[in-house]
Structures are given as C-alpha cells and as structure tokens.
N, C-alpha and C positions, 0 to 999 in steps of 0.2 A: 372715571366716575366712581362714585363711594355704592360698593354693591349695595340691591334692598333686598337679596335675598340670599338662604344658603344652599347655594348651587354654585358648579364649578362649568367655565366655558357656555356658557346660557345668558342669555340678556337677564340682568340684572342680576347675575351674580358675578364671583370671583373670574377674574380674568387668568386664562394660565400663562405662564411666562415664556409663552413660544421664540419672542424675539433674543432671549439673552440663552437659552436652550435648545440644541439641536443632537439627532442620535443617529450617527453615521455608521450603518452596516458594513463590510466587507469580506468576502468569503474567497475561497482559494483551493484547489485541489492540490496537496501536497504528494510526491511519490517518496516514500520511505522505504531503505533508510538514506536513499540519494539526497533528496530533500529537491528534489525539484517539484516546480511551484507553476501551475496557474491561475491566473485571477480568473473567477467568476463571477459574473454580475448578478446582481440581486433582483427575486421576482418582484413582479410589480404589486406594488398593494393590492391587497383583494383576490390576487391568483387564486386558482383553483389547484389541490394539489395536483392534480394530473396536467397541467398545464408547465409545459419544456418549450414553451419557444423562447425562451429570454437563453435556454442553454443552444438551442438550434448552431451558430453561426459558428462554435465551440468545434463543433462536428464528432462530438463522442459518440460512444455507441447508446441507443437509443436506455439500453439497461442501466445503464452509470449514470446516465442525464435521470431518469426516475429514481433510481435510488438520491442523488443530488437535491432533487426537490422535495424527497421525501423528510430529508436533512435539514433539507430550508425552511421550509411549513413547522417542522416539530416545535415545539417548545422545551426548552432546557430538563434535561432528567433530575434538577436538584428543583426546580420550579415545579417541577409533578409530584414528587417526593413530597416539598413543602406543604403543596396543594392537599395533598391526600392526608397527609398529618391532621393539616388544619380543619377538613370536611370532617376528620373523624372525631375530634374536638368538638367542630361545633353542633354533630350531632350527637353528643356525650352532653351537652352541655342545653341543647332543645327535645329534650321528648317528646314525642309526638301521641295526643294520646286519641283514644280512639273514638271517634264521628260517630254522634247519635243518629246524625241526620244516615249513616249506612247499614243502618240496621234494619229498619223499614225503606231501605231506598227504593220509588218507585220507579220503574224505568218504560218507556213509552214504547209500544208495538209499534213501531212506524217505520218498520225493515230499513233503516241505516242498517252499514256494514260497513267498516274499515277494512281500507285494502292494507294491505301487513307491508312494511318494508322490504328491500331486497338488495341483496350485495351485488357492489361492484368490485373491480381488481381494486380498488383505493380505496373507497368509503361505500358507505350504507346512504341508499336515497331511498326516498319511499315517495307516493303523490302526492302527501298532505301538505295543505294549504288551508290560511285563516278564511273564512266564508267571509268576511267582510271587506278583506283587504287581500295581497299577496304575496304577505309574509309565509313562511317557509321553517321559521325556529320562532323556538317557543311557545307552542303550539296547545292546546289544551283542550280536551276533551269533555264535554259533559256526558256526565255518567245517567242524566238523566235523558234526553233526546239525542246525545250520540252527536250533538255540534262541533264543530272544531270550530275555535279563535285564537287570536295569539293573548299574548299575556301583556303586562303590565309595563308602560314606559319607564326604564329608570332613570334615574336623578343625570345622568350623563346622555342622555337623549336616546340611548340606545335600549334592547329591549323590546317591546311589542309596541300597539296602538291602543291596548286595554279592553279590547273589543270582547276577553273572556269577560271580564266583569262586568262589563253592558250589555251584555246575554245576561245574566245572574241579573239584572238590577230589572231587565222588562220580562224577565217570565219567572224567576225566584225559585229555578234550580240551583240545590244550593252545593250541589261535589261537582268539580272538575279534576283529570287526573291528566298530569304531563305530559303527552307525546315525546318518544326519544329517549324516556326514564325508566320504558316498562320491563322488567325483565322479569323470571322466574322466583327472584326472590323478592321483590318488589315494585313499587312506584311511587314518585309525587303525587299525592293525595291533600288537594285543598278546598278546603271549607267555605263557601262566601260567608255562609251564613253564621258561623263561627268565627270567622274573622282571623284563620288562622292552617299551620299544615296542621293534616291528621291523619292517622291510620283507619287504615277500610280495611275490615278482617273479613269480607267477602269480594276481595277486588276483582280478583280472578274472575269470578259468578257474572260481575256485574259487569267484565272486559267484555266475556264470552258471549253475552247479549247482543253486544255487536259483532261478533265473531273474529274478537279479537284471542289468537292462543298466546297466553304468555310463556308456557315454554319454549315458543319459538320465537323471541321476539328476542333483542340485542338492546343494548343503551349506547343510545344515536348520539343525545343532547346533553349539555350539562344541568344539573340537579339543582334547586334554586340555594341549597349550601357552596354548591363550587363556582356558582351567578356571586353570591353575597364576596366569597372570600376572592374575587378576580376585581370586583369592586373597588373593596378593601386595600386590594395591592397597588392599583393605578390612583387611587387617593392616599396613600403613602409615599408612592414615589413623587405626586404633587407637593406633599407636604416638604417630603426632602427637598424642593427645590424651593422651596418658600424661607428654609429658616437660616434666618442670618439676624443673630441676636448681636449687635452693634455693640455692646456695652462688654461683651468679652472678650481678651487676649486671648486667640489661639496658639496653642501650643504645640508642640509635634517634637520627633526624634526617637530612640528607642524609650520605650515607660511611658509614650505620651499619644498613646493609638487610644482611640473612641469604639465603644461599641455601640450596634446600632440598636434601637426598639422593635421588637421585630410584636410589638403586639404584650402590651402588658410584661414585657420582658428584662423592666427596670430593678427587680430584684433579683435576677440569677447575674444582670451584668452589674450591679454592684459586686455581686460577692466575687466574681472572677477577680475584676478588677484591683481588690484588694488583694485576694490570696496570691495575685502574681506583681504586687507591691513586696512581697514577702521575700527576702531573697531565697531561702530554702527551697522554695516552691519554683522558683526562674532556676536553680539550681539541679533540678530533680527531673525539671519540665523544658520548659521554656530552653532551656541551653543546650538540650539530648535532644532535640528530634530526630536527629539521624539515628541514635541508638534507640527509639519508640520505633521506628520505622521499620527497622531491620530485627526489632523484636516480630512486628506483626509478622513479616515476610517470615521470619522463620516458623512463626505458629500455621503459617500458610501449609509450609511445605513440610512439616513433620508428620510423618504418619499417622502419629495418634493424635494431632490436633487439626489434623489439616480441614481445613474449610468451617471451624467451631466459631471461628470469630473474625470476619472478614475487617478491613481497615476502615469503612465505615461505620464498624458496631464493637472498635478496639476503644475503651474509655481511654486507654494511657494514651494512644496515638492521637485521638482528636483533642485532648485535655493539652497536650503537649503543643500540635499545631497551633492551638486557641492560644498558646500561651508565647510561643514565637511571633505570633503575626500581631500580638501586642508588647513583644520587648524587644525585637528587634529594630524595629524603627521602621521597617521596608513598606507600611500600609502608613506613614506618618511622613511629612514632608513640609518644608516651608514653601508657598508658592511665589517665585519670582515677581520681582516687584513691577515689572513690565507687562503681567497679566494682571491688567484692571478688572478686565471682564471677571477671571475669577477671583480678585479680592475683594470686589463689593457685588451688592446686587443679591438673586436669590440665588443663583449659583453655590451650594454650600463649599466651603473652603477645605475642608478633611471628612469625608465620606462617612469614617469608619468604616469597621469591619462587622459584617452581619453572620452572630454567631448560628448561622442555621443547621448546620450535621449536631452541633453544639446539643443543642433544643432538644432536636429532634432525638439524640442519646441520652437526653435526661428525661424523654416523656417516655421513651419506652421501656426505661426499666423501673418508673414512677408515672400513672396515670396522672398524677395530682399537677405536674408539672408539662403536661400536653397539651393543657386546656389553654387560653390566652385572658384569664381572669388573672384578676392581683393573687397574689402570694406572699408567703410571711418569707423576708431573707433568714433570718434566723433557721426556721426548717430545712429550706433551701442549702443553705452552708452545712447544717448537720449531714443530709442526705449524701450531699458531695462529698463531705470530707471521710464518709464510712466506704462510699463506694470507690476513692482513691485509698484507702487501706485496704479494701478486698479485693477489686479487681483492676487496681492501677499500679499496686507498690512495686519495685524496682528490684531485681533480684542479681545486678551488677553490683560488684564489688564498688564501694560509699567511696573507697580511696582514689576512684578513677572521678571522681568529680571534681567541676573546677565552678570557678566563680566568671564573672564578663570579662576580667581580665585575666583567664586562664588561670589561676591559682587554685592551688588544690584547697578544696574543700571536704570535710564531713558530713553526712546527713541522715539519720536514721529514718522513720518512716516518712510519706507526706505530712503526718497531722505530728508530726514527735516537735516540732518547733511551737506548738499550739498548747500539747498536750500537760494537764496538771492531773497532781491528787488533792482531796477533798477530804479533811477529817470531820468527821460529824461525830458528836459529845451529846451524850442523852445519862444528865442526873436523875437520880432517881428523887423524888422531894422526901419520902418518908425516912429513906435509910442512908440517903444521900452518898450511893455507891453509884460507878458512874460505867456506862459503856462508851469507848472510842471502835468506831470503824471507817471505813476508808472507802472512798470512790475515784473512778476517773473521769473526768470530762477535759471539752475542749473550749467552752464556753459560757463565763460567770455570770449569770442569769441575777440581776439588780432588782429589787423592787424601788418602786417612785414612789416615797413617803410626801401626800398633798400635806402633811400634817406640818412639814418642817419649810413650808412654800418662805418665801424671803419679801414678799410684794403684798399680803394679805390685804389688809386696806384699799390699796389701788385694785384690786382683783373683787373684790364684793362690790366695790362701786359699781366696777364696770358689771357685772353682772347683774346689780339693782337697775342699772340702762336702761341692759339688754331684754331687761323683761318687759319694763314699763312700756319699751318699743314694740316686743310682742305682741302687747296688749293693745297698742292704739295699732296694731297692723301694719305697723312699719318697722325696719331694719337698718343697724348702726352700719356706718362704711366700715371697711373691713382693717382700714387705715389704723380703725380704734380699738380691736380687739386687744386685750389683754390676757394674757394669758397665765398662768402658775407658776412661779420660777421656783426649782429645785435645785440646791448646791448638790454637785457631785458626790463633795464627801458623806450628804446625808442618807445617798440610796447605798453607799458603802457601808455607814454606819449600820443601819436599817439592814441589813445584809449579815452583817456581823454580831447584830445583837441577841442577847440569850430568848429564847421562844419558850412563853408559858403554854403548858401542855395538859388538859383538864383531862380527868376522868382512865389517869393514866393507872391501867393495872398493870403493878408491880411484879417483877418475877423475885426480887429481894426482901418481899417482904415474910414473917413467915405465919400462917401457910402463906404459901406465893399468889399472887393474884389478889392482892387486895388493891383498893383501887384510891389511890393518889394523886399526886401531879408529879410533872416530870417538867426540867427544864433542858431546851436545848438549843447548841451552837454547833456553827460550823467554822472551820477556819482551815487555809491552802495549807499543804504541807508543803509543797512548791513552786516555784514561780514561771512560768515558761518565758521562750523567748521574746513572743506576744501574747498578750493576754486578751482575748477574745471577751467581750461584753455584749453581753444583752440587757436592754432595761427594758423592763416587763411592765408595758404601759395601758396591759389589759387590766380592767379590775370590773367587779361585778357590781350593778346599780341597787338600789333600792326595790327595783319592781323585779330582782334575780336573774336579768338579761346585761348580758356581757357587754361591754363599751371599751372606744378607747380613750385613753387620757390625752387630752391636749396640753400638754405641759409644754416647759423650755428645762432645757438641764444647764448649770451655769458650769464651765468648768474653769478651775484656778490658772489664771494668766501671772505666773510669776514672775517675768521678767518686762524689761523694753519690749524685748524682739519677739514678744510673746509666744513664748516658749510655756509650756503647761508641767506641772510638775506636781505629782500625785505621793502624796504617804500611805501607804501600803503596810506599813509593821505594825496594822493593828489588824492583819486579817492572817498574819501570819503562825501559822501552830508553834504550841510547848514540845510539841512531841509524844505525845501521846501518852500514857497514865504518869502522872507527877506524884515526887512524894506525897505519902501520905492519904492519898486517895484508894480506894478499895474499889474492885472491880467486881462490873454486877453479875449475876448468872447468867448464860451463855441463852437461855430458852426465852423463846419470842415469846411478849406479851402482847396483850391484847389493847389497842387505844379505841 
C-alpha cells in the first residue's frame, strides 16, 4: 500500500524490508594462541545483562560466563566513539540557552522526596517509575511538584507514553529535568513552555528541594542528543537498505570502492576520493601500509615518542588505511550472478566503506569538520593537504617507491604533484615601473564571469516566468529552470586579465606616496602534475549578503570520444622583469 505518512514500520507509513533482510549473530570463545574455538549461543533479546542462562549448559566458571555477557550486551567501542563525537557535535551545534521560567521557579511544599539511585555489581536501578503508567526510562521530573512521567513517544514507537507533557498541558508547570542525566556537572533541562531544552543555572537548589544531591548522583540514562543520534543511526541503516538506483552500472575492483555518508559527509569523501585517483598519492599511501604501520609501532615504542600518537590519532596511518581499502579492490567485488537476492531489490549491491576513525581524525584536529553540517570541499582539501605535509610526510628514502605494478617510482612531498608558483605583476600607472613576486598554492581559485553567460536571451525569459510566477503564487517545474552557461575559458580568461586598482599610492612616485592607479596581473610560473581548480561561485548581492551562483560551466569537448582539451599558454609567465621594464621600490604602499 502507498504510505500516507512519514513514519517508518507504523501503519501507514514506509514498510521496512524485513523479508529480503536478515542479521545473523554468532559468537565463539577462542583460546589463543592454540586457536581453539567454542561456539556460544546468543542471548535472547531483551536479556538483562546479568542474565547467563543461555551460557548455563556451556558449564564455565560462573566469572567467564559474566564477563561473556558482559561482551555480549556492550555495544561496539567504534560505535561509542562515533556516538560520543557525534553527541559532542550536536551539542556544539544546539546551545542551550538559559529558562526564564528558572529564575523565579516556584516549587511546591508538598514533601515529595526522591529516593536516589543505587548500585548493583552490573548496573545502577533506582525505584523510579512514570505515575501514570510503568515505564522505568525516560523518566522526567517536574521541578515544580516533584512528578515523575515518562517522556515523549518517538517516531519508531519506542520512547515514553508522553504522559510528561500531559502533566505540563493540565497544571502548566513548565521545567522538567531528566531522570538518569543528573550528575555533578549537569542535566537535561526541558522547557514545555518554551518549547524547547534549556539550562537552569539553579538546578542543583531546585534538585535539592526534593532532596535530591547531585554530587552523588551517576548518569543512568541516555541524554535526548544520544536518544536523537541512535535515531539517526537505525534510520540510516534503513536507508542503506532502501537504495537501489536502477539506472546505474555498478562498478567495483581496485579504484572502484564507495565511500559511505556518514552524515553530511559528501565533501570530505569527494576530496579523498579524488586525491587517491592521483597516483602520487596511492603511491605515498595507499601502496605503503605496511611501512605507515610499522612507522606508528615504531613511534610506539621509542622512548621519546612512546605513547605521543597512538594508531588511531597517527594521520599517515589512517590516511593510508582510508586509501588501501579504496585501491585495493578488497571492500569492491562483483556479486555472483546466481544471487538474485543481492542484485536486485533493496539490498544494496557494494556497501562501501564508512570512513569513520577517518572523520573522527579530521574533527579533532579542526572543530569545523566535527559538526555533520555541509562544508565547503575546497577548505576541506586545503586543510588535508597542510596537515599531510606536517604531520603525514614520509621520511623513507622516495627511491624505495613503487607504482601497482611494482615499478620504482619518485615522489616528493604529498602535495609536490599539486603544488604550483604564482607570479603576481603590480604596474604602477604613473611611472609605470613594475613590481614581480611570487607565491605558492595548490589550488587555482576561478572567478565565474555572469557577464560572458552564452544563453542570455533564454536565461531573462526564463527568469521574466519565474517572477510573473511568484507573483500569482505559483511555481515553475523544476524541468524548466534555466540556468547561466559560462564557457570555461572565460573564468580562465577572467582569471588572467589585468585588474584596475584605484586610489593606488605610489612608492615610485617622487616624493613616494602619491596616489594613482596601479594595474595588476597574475600568471603560473609552473604547471603541476594536476592542476587543482576552484570556481568561486560566491559573489555578494545587491542588498551586501553573500550568495551562491547557480551557474553551469561549459567545458570544451574536442574530440568524438569526448576527450576535453584546455589552452593553458595564456596563463603562463615571461619570467619575470622583461626588457626594458624598470623595477619599482621595494617599500610597501598603501592601497
């Protein structure tokens, strides 16, 4: 039936694909380094962890069976990791700011008292239970009579029965704070009346009312950031098993591995993906893991670096892994033509690879890259390619490199197949003596001239449409946009052309510092092995607020086999002061 709603496993929404998907556990106690092996069977859903009768029949000693299920219950140390990243993200990314309604908060003399949690050998139980029902998590306190309910049904049926916010809707107290959250240095702290979480900068005052101490309290329950992002994961891996775009040949074998989304993460895995298109890069990386590997170990065990950079926070070592488990083919595979199951259907065909240690090493040495917001690739690639020059370069002799087919290769630094110089030309207009200097980059940053568009005509129609459409309140199919078509060579040209420079004071003039124009250019003094482009398709509006361009860039198809082919020797330098030209004084002016 065609869902009416968006919800997932719920009458009337999306159905999950149980029948073509199934996740078969199997566990095993190995004795190393003998390698003897026995299976153990798996607890039953819902076990409690102190629950060993599924180990019973095994006959271990009772220690081994609890440690065993303590194994089994846990959840993966790269899934905590992730989690914790991501909780610290999204509270980077939601402030919480602080509740008016807690400044005058009145709270009722009606000797409630919370009885305090207490430990067991396994976990922390405490009495608390919702007053309306007999839930047990997610629990929520009002801060004004001292209630407990649970909390709020989510989208997946699971969650509470809502019964805190139907306290808040018949008496219009309006703070509840978490049960299972409270600790010494904080709590979930939510608003009804606000509509939202907030900090209480007297929580403690107003715990202690009910004689609750937060320096002795623990965090029982998960925080509704690590509720959102568990959400989050179990609706992605749905998604994973939904997408099956029929209109693509899959590809696979070494050079043909996928990376996954892990969340806004379409711009760090373009730029991989490229930079280990590069052979330099598969050359430096991708082909040495064993010598990344045995570099880390050796920083392990050297006395003066030992334990400075363990191999989950070595850039070269996970930069290198990321770069094997995309060139070597081993995550890439064609699937046998005799599994229907997985070549049609929502079953995806090639998983990929989820760069997560990946992430996780570029959010911690750049906040900006932690968050799961979009990001500019451009930045992105800068960032990486500075932090593979400082703390990734290779200090093995270049002559021990080989290529996929073993051949020795050369290769100077990571970014030396990238890297260019940059003359920059600054005349002076009055005395027309000229200053040349020199820069390095790794990346030719285009402007997008609308001015040189190739479709004008067809481009103001469409956008005389699009207004009249605005105007009567309705909107063109999207079939009909038009958009700006820019020939490549024009943002080249646009690039290269001389820049009028107003109000330029002179150091050539004499006295110095009078005030002229100056014209100026730039042009490569070299060309690297790739030439790295950026088209800079910000530009600033009418009303001084920055936009982007929706352009098309056209680029020159020369041949049948459309092969593209670019003239380049008009951006190419003289060399720097040409006969006849007179060089300007060395001391900075002022523009």
């Amino acid at each position: 039936p065609h869902p009416t709603k968006l919800a997932l496993g719920v009458p009337g929404g999306f159905d999950l694909p149980q029948d073509r998907y199934s996740v078969t556990e199997q566990w095993a106690l190995v004795l190393l380094p003998q390698g003897e092996r026995v299976e153990i069977p798996c607890p039953s859903e819902g076990s409690l962890l102190a629950d060993i009768s599924h180990l019973v029949p095994l006959g271990m000693p009772e220690r081994l069976a609890k440690a065993v299920s303590i194994v089994q219950h846990a959840e993966s140390a790269l899934l905590l990791e992730e989690r914790a990243r991501n909780v610290e993200a999204w509270e980077d990314e939601n402030i919480r700011p602080i509740s008016s309604h807690s400044l005058e908060l009145k709270q009722l003399d009606n000797g409630v008292r919370i009885a305090p949690s207490y430990p067991n050998r396994l976990r922390i139980f405490s009495g608390w239970k919702c007053s309306s029902c007999d839930l047990r998590e997610n629990l929520w306190l009002n801060l004004t009579d001292g209630s407990i309910n649970c909390g709020r049904r989510f989208w997946d049926g699971s969650g509470g029965n809502n019964h805190a916010v139907e306290h808040y809707e018949r008496t219009g107290y309006p703070l509840a704070v978490k049960l299972g959250t409270i600790t010494a240095q904080g709590a979930e702290v939510y608003s009804y009346a606000e509509d939202g979480m907030v900090t209480d900068p007297f929580l403690a005052e107003h715990l202690a009312h009910f004689g609750i101490d937060v320096m002795r309290m623990k965090k029982t329950d998960k925080t509704l950031a690590e509720l959102e992002i568990s959400a989050n994961e179990r609706l992605g891996e749905w998604q994973l098993l939904q997408e099956s775009d029929r209109s693509l040949e899959p590809r696979y074998g070494p050079g043909m591995t996928g990376l996954r989304n892990l969340g806004n993460t379409c711009y760090m895995n373009a730029v991989v993906q490229v930079l280990f298109a590069i052979p330099q890069f598969r050359w430096l990386y991708a082909y040495r893991l064993p010598y990344w590997i045995e570099k880390t170990l050796q920083g392990l065990k050297s006395p003066t670096t030992a334990g400075s950079c363990l191999p989950i926070d070595h850039i070269g070592l996970q930069f290198a892994k990321l770069g094997h488990g995309l060139c070597s083919g081993a995550h890439s595979w064609l699937v046998p033509e005799n599994f229907e199951e997985l070549r049609e259907g929502p079953v995806p065909l090639l998983p990929g690879i989820r760069p997560q240690l990946f992430r996780r090493l570029m959010g911690l040495h750049n906040s900006t890259f932690r968050t799961k917001q979009q990001q500019d690739a451009y930045e992105f690639l800068l960032y990486l390619l500075e932090l593979l020059d400082t703390k990734a370069a290779s200090d093995q002799s270049t002559s021990s490199l080989s290529n996929a087919h073993g051949q020795p290769v050369v290769v100077g630094s990571p970014t030396s197949c990238l890297r260019f110089s940059v003359e920059d030309r600054l005349e002076c207009g009055m005395t027309s003596k000229v200053r040349y200097t020199t820069r390095e980059d790794v990346c030719l940053s285009l402007p997008v001239p609308l001015t040189e568009m190739i479709n004008r005509e067809e481009y103001e129609a469409y956008e005389q449409r699009r207004q009249e459409a605005e105007a009567s309140g309705t909107n063109l199919p999207t079939d009909d946009v038009v958009r700006p078509r820019v020939p490549f060579e024009a943002c080249l040209a646009s690039w290269s052309n001389t820049e009028l420079i107003e109000d330029f004071r002179t150091p050539a003039s004499d006295p110095p510092g009078l005030k002229t124009h100056a014209l100026r250019s730039s042009r490569l003094i070299n060309f690297p092995d790739y030439l790295c482009i950026q088209l800079s398709k910000f530009t600033v509006g009418s009303d001084w607020l920055p936009r982007k361009l929706d352009v098309e860039i056209e680029l020159p198809v020369t041949d049948d086999q459309g092969n593209i082919r670019i003239d380049l020797s008009r951006l190419r330098s003289k060399g720097g002061l040409q006969p006849g030209e007179v060089p300007m004084p060395d001391s900075e002016p002022a523009i």
